[in-house]
C-alpha positions in Angstrom: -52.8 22.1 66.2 -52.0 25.2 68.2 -49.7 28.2 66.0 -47.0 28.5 67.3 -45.4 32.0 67.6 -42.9 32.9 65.3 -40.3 35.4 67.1 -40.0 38.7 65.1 -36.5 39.4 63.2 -35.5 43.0 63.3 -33.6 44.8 60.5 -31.2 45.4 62.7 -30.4 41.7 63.9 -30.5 40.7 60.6 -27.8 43.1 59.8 -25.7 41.9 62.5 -26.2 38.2 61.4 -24.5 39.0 58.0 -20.5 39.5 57.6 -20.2 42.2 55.5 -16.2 41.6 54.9 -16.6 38.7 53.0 -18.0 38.2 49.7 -20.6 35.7 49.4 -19.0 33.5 46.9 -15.8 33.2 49.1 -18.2 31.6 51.7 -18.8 28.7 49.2 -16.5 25.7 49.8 -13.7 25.5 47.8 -15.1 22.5 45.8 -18.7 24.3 45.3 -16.4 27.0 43.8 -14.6 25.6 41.3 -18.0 23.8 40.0 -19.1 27.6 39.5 -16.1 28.6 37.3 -16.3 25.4 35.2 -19.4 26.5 34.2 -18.0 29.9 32.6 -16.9 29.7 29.9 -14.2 29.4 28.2 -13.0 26.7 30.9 -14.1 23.8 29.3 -16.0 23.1 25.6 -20.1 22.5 26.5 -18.9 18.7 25.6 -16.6 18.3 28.1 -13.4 18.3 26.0 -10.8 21.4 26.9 -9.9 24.1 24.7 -6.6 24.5 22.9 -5.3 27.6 23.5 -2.3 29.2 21.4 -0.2 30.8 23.7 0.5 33.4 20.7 -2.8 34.4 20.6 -6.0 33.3 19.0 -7.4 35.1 15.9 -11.3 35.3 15.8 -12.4 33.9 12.4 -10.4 30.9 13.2 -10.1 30.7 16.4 -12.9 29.9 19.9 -13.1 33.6 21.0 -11.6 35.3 23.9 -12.5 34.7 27.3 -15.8 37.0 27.9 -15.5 39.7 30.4 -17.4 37.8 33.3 -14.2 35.6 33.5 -11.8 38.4 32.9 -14.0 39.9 36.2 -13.0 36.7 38.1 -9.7 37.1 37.5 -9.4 40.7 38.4 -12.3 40.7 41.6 -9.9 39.1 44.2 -6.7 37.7 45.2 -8.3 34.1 46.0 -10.5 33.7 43.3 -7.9 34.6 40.6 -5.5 31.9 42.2 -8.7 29.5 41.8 -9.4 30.3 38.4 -5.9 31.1 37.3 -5.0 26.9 38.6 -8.5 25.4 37.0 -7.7 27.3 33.5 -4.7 26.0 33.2 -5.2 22.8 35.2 -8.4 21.9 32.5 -7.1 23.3 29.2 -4.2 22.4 26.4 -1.7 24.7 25.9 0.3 24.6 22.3 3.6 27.1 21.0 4.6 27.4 17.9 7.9 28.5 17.4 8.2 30.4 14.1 10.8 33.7 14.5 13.3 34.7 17.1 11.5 35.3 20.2 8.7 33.2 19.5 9.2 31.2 22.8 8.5 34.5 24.7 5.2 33.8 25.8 6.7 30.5 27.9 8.9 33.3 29.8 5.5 35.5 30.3 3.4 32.8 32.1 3.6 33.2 36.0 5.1 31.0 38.7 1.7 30.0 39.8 -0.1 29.6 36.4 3.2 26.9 35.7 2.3 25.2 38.8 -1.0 24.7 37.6 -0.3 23.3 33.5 -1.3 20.4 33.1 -1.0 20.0 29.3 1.9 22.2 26.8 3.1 20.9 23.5 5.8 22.8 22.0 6.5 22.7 18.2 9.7 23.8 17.4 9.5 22.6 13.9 6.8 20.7 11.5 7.0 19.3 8.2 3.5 17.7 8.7 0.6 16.8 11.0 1.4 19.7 13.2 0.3 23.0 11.1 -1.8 25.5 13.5 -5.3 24.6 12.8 -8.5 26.2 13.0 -9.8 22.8 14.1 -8.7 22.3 18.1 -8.0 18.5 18.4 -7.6 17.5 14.9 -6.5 14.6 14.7 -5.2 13.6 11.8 -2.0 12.2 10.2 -0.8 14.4 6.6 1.3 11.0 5.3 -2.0 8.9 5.8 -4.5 11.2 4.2 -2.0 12.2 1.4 -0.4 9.0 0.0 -0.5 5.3 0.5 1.6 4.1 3.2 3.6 1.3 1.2 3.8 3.6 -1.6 5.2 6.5 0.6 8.6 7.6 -0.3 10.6 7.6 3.2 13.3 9.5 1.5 12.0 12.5 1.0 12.2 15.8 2.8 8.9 16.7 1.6 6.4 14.2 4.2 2.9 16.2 3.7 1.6 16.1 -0.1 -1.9 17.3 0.6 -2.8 20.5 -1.8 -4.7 21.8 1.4 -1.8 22.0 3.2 0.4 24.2 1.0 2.1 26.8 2.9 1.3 25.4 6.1 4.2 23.0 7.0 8.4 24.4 7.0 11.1 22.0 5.7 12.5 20.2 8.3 15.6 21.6 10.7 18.7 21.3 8.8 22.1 21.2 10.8 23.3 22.8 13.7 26.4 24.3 11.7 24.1 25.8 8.3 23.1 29.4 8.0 20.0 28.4 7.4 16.9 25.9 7.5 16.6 26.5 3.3 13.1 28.4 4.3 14.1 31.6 4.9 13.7 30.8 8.6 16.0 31.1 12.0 18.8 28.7 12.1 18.8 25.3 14.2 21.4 26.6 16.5 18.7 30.0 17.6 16.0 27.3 17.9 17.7 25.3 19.7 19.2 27.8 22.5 15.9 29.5 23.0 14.2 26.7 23.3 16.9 25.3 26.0 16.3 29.0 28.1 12.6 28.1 28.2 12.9 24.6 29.4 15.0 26.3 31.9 12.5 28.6 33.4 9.7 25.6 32.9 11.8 23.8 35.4 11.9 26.1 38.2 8.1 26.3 38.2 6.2 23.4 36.7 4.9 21.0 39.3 6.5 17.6 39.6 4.0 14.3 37.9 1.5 16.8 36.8 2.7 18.0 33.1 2.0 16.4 29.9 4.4 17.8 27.5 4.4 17.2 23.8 7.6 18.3 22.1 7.8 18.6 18.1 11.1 19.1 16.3 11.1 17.7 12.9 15.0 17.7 11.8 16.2 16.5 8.2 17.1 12.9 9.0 19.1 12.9 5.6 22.1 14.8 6.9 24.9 13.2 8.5 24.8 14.8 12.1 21.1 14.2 12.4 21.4 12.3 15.5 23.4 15.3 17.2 21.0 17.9 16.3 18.1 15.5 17.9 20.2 15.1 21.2 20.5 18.7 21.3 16.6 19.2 20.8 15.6 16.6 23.7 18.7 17.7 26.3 16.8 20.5 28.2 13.8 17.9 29.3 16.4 16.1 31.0 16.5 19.5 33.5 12.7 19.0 33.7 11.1 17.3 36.9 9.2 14.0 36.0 6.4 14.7 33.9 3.1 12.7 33.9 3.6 11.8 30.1 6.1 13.4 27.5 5.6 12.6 23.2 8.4 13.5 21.7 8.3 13.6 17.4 12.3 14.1 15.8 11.3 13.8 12.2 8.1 13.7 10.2 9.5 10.8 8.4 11.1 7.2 10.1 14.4 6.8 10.8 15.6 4.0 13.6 18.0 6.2 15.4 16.0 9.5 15.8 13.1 7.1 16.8 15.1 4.9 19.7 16.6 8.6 20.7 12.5 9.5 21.0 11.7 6.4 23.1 14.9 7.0 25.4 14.1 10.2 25.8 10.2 9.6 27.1 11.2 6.9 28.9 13.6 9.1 31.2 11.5 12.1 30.9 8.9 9.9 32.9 11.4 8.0 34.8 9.9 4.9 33.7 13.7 4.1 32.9 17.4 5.2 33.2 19.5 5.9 30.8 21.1 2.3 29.6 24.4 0.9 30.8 26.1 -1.7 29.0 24.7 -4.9 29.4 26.3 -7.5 31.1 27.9 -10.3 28.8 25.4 -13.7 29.0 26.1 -17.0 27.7 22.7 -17.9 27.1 21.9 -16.2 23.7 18.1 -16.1 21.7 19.6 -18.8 19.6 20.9 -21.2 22.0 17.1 -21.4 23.9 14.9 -24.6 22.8 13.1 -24.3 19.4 9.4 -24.0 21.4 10.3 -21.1 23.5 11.8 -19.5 20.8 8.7 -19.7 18.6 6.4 -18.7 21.4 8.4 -15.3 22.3 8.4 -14.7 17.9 4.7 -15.2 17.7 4.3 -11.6 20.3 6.5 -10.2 18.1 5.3 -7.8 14.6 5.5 -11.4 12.4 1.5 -11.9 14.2 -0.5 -9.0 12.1 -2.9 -7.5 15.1 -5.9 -9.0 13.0 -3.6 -12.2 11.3 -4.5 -11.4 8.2 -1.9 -10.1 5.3 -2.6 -9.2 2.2 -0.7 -9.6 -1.3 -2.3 -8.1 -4.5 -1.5 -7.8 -8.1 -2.0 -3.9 -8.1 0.2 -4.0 -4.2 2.6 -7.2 -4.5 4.0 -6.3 -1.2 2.8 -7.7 2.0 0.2 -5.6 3.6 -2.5 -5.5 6.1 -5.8 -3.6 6.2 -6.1 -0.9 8.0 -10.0 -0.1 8.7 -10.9 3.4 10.3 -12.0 3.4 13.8 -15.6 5.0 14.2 -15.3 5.0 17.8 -14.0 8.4 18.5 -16.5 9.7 16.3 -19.8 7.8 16.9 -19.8 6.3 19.7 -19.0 2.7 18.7 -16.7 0.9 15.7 -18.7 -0.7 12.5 -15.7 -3.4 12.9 -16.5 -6.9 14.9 -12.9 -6.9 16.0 -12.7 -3.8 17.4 -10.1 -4.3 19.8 -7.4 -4.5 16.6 -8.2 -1.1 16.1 -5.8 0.2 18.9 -2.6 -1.3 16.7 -3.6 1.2 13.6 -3.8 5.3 13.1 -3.5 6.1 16.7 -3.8 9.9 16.1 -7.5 9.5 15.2 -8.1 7.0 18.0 -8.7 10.0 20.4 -10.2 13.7 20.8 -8.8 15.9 21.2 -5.4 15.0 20.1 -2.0 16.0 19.8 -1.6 15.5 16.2 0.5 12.5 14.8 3.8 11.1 16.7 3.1 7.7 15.3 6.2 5.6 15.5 5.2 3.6 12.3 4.9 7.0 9.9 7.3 9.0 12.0 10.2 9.3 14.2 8.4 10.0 17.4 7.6 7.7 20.6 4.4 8.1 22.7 3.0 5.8 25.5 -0.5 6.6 23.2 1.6 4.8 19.9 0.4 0.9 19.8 0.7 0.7 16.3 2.0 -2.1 14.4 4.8 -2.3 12.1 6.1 -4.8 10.0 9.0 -6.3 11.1 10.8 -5.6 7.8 14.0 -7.7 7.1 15.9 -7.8 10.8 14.6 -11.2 11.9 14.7 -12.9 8.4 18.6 -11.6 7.9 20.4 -12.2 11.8 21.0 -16.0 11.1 19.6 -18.7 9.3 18.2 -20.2 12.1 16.4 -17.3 13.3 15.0 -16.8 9.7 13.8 -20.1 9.5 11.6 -19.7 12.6 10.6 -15.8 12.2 9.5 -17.8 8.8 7.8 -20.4 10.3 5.6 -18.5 12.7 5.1 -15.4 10.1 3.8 -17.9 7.3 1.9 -20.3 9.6 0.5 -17.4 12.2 -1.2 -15.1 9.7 -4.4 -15.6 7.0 -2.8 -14.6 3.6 -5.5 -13.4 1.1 -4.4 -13.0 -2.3 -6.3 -10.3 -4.4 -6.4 -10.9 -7.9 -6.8 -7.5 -8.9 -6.6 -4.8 -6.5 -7.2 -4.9 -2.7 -9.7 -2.0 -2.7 -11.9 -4.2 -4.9 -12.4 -1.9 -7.5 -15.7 -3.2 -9.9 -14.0 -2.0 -13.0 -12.0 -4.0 -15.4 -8.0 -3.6 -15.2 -6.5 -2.1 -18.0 -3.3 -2.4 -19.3 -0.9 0.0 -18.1 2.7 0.5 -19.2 5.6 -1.2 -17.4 3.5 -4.1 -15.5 4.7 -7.5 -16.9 1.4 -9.3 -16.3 -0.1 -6.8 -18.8 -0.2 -6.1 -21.9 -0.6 -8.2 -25.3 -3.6 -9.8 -24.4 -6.9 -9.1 -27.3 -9.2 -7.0 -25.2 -12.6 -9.2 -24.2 -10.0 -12.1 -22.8 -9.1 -12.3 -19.2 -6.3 -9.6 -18.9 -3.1 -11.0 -17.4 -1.2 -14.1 -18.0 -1.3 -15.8 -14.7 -3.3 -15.6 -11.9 -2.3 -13.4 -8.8 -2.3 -16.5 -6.9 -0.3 -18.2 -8.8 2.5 -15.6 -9.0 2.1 -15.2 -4.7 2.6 -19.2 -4.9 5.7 -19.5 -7.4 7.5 -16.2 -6.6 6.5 -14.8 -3.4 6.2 -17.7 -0.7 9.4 -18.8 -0.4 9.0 -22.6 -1.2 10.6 -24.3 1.9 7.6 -21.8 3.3 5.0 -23.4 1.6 4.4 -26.3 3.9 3.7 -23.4 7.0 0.7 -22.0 5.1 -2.8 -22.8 7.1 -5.1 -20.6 5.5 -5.3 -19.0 2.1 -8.1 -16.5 0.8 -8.1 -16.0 -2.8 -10.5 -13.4 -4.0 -11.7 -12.7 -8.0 -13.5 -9.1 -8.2 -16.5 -9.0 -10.0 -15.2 -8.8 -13.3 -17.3 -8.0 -16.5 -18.4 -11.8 -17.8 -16.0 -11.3 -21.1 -13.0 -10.4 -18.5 -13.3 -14.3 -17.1 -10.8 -17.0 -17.9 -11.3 -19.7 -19.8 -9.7 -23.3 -20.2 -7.9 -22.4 -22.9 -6.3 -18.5 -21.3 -2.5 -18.9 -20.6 -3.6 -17.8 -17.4 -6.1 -21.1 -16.5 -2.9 -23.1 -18.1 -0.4 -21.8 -15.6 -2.8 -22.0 -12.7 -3.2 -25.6 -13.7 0.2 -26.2 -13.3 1.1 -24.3 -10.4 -1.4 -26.5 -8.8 0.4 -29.9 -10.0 3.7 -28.3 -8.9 2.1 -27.4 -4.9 1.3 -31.1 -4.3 4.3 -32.5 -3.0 4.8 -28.8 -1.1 2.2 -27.9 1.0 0.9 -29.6 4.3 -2.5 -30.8 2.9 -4.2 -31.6 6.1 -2.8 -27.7 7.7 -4.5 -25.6 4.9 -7.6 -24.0 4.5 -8.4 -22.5 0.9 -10.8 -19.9 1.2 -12.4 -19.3 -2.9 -14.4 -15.9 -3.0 -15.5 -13.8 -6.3 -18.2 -11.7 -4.2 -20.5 -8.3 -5.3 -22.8 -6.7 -3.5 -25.6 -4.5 -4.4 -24.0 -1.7 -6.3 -21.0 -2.8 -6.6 -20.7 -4.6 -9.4 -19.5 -4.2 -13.5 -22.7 -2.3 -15.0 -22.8 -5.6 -17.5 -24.6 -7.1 -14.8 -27.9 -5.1 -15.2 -28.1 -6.8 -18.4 -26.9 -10.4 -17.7 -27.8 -12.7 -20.1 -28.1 -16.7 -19.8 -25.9 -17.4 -21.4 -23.2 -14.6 -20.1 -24.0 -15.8 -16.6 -23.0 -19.8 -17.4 -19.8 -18.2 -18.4 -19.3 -16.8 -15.3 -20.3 -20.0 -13.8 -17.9 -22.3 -16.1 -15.2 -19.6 -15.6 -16.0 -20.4 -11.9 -15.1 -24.1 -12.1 -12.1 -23.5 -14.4 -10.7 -21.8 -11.0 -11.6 -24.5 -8.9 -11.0 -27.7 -11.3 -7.2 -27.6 -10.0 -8.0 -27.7 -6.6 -9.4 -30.9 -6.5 -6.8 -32.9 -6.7 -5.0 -30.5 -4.0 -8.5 -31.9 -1.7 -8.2 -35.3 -2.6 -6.7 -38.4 -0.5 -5.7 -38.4 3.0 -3.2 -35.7 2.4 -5.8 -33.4 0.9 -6.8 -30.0 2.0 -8.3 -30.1 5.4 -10.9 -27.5 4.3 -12.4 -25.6 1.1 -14.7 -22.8 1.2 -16.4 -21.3 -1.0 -18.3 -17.7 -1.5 -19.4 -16.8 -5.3 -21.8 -13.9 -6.3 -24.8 -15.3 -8.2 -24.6 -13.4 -11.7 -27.8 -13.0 -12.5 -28.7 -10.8 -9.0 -28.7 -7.9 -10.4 -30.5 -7.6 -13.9 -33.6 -5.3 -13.6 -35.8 -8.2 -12.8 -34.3 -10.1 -10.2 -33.2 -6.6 -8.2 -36.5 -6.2 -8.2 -37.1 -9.1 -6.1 -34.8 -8.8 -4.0 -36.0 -5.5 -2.8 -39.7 -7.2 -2.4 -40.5 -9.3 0.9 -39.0 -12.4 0.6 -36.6 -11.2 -1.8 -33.6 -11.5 0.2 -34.0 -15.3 1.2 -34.5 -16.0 -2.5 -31.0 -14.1 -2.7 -29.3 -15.8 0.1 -30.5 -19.7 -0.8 -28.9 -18.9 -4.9 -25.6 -18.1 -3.1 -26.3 -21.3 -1.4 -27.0 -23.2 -4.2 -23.7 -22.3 -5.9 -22.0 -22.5 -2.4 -22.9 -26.1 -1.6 -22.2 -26.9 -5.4 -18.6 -25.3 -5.2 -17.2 -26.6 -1.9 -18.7 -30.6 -3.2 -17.4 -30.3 -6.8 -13.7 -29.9 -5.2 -14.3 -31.7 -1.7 -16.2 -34.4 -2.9 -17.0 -37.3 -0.5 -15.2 -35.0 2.2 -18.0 -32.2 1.6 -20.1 -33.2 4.8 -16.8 -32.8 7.3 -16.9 -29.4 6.0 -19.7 -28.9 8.7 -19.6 -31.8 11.0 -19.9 -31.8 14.4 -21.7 -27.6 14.3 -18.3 -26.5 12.3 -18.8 -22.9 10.4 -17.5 -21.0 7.5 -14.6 -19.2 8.7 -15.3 -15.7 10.2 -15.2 -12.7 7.6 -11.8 -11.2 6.6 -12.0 -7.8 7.8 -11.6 -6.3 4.1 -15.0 -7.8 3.2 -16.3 -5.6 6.2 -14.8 -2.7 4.7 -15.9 -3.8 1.3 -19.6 -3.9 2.7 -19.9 -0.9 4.7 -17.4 1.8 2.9 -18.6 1.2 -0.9 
């Protein structure tokens, strides 16, 4: 191969091949450009996620630091490169305001034209009672009334939502009226909050781009005072000057309250002009009512009466209905430990995300988000417009959902109730006897289920914990008497061939009364017998043509966990020895009520129903 010659380059013509007048970055596409800065930081987190910046200021114990001087250089080197960086920072990050003294809506007034061309994301707290303290945490996500109290326990009527220790000093009583001197916290009155906050939408209209802001608004007012619903209009007029925004969460009071939440809704819906504002509707002659019973039904069963899951739950310690609520893992790890993970998106939807803008959850508050799924329970509306519309919000709530009965508490608590002052089921009861009167199922059947409802019940779980082996019931308890003759009384009520009855008194490893180390013989056949006490009854509920389509069974094995036998259950083999005893007293359960009927039980490759999702919790949370 002949070399070829390689024509000589002078310093000179290289020199005259350069342009000195522009900087070398600014020869870069655009696109090659803004993949530079995104790599400084404090653009984005090193996971992806952006930064929440407090537009006040960030301290540096608690706070990511300040941007470092090689992005303060960008912004000062050149006209086009600050307009870059200037439209990516706040294009890529979230933007939050606290409003705590006169003036503190200043730094909205201070941001340029051009950098409110650019936001992308700017929640605004005028006022929080909860969920919505500054946090050292960026994105934290969760809800003060879930981590602080039981949410059927929660007192709605308080002013006071957050009760967390951690939090004290952190949240301000909620805005009182328009017309006090005073919120009652020493801080600026409702009508300063209010104006300022009204001169910076103002401003944020002239400059913010149309469909690109997402703006989070937080305003919690006392819902107890008469011209609540005023000072809420007030706090959501000045995003009605605001062009469309990409999405808009708007949170009116840190505890519910129908008309601040509906004002929330109607105000997002507009804000994104996913709606108008309502006229009044035409008059119809065609009413809910007056449609056949079948489309009725059908449009009730996608309403709240159908739990996301269809499962309710009714418990001694709880005797309201309830449902489960399992934390999602998936924002977290990765993944959810829950087989039906796709009922995860109707519960704590504040923690269903990262970073998040705190809690406007329309179950615990009175907010309205597009991010909100949650369900709610339908409370008494359906059950109280007319008797026929009760009947069939009856018929589909009773006959849509699984109803497990807990015996003792829903949490599943090894430990043996005690008797408390005040609970009727308590209380006189020689210590060593099973503890209450009746059974909890007995009291959901007699008291609770309405008994024209009874008939709509298809499936009923009815779980013992593990109590202590003196804590069973025996034949001759008031308790095993009255469960006797519930039983005689449900004949004649229920729809035999529609019901399931689902009989569970499981443990698992560790969770169990510490009496079970030390199991004798003779205290585990009392467990056993105490076992067919319970399920004596239901056999004349399972027998004749009319009888139960279905009994299951799942009962813990007593003797599992005395030294010995934990001992070989740890050893190879150990668990199938574990597994075929559960058997053993599963296949002797299910034929001891379902007698000749046992084998349709599985016929024709039919399974145990599919897990409740409380005994996932119970297995992988305890």
């Amino acid at each position: 191969m002949e070399a070829c010659d390689i024509p000589a380059v002078t310093a000179a013509a290289a020199a005259d091949s350069i342009e000195p007048k522009t900087p070398g970055l600014l020869r870069l596409p655009p696109h090659v450009r803004s993949h530079i800065y995104r790599y400084l930081q404090p653009l984005v987190r090193w996971d992806g996620h952006p930064f929440t910046f407090d537009l006040h200021g960030r301290k540096a114990q608690d706070r990511p630091p300040e941007p470092p001087s090689d992005f303060r250089g960008l912004l000062l080197c050149c006209r086009t490169i600050y307009a870059e960086a200037v439209a990516l920072l706040y294009s890529a990050n979230r933007f939050v305001i606290y409003y705590t003294s006169p003036g503190s809506l200043e730094p909205l007034h201070a941001l340029t034209p051009r950098s409110l061309a650019s936001l992308a994301h700017l929640k605004v707290v005028l006022n929080q009672s909860s969920c919505h303290a500054p946090s050292k945490f960026d994105g934290f996500r969760y809800c003060c009334s879930v981590d602080s109290v039981d949410i059927d326990e929660y007192d709605h009527s308080s002013t006071t939502c957050c009760k967390n220790t951690y939090h004290a000093g952190t949240h301000r009583r909620p805005l009182t009226s328009c017309i006090s001197d005073d919120d009652g916290d020493g801080g600026p009155t409702a009508q300063v909050v209010l104006s300022e906050w009204h001169a910076a939408a103002t401003y944020l209209a002239s400059h913010i781009s149309t469909g690109q802001l997402e703006l989070s608004l937080v305003c919690d007012i006392n819902h107890q005072q008469n011209d609540s619903l005023d000072v809420g209009k007030r706090v959501v007029a000045p995003l009605q000057l605001l062009p469309r925004l990409k999405n808009c969460l708007v949170r009116l009071c840190a505890t519910p309250d129908p008309q601040l939440r509906q004002l929330a809704q109607d105000t997002v819906l507009q804000a994104r002009r996913t709606a108008t504002p309502k006229s009044k509707p035409p008059l119809a002659r065609t009413t809910f009512v007056t449609l056949p019973r079948e489309l009725r039904l059908r449009i009730l069963e996608h309403t709240d009466l159908i739990t996301p899951r269809k499962e309710v739950t009714w418990s001694r310690t709880l005797p309201v209905y309830s449902v489960q609520e399992p934390p999602c893992r998936e924002a977290d790890f990765g993944h959810c430990l829950f087989p039906d993970h796709h009922g995860c998106q109707f519960f704590r939807c504040s923690e269903r995300m990262y970073p998040s803008d705190g809690c406007f959850c329309r179950r615990l508050h009175a907010a309205f988000s597009s991010t909100c799924r949650c369900w709610a329970p339908p409370g008494h509306v359906l059950f109280s417009i007319c008797r026929t519309l009760c009947r069939d919000a009856q018929l589909v709530f009773f006959s849509g959902n699984r109803f497990i009965v807990h015996d003792c508490n829903p949490g599943f608590s090894s430990l043996a109730p005690r008797c408390q002052p005040g609970q009727l089921d308590y209380c006189d009861i020689p210590t060593g006897n099973y503890p209450y009167h009746r059974f909890a199922v007995s009291r959901f059947l007699r008291e609770v289920v309405p008994t024209h409802c009874l008939t709509y019940l298809r499936f009923l779980e009815i779980v013992f914990p593990p109590y202590p082996h003196h804590f069973w019931p025996r034949p001759g308890d008031p308790a095993s008497q009255h469960w006797c003759a519930t039983v005689d009384w449900l004949r004649d009520k229920i729809n035999g061939p529609g019901l399931t009855v689902w009989l569970i008194t499981e443990d698992e490893e560790g969770i169990f009364p510490t009496d079970r180390k030390t199991m004798t013989e003779t205290q585990g056949q009392a467990i056993v017998r105490a076992y067919i006490n319970i399920m004596g009854p239901l056999k004349q509920l399972a027998a004749g043509d009319g009888g139960l389509a279905r009994f299951y069974v799942q009962l813990a094995y007593p003797w599992t966990w005395t030294q010995a036998n934990e001992v070989r259950v740890r050893e190879d083999g150990g668990r199938e020895w574990y597994d075929s005893k559960k058997e053993e007293l599963k296949d002797f359960g299910e034929s001891y009520v379902m007698g000749a009927r046992y084998t349709s039980l599985y016929a024709d490759d039919k399974r145990t129903p599919e897990k409740s999702i409380w005994q996932h919790m119970y297995t992988s949370y305890n």
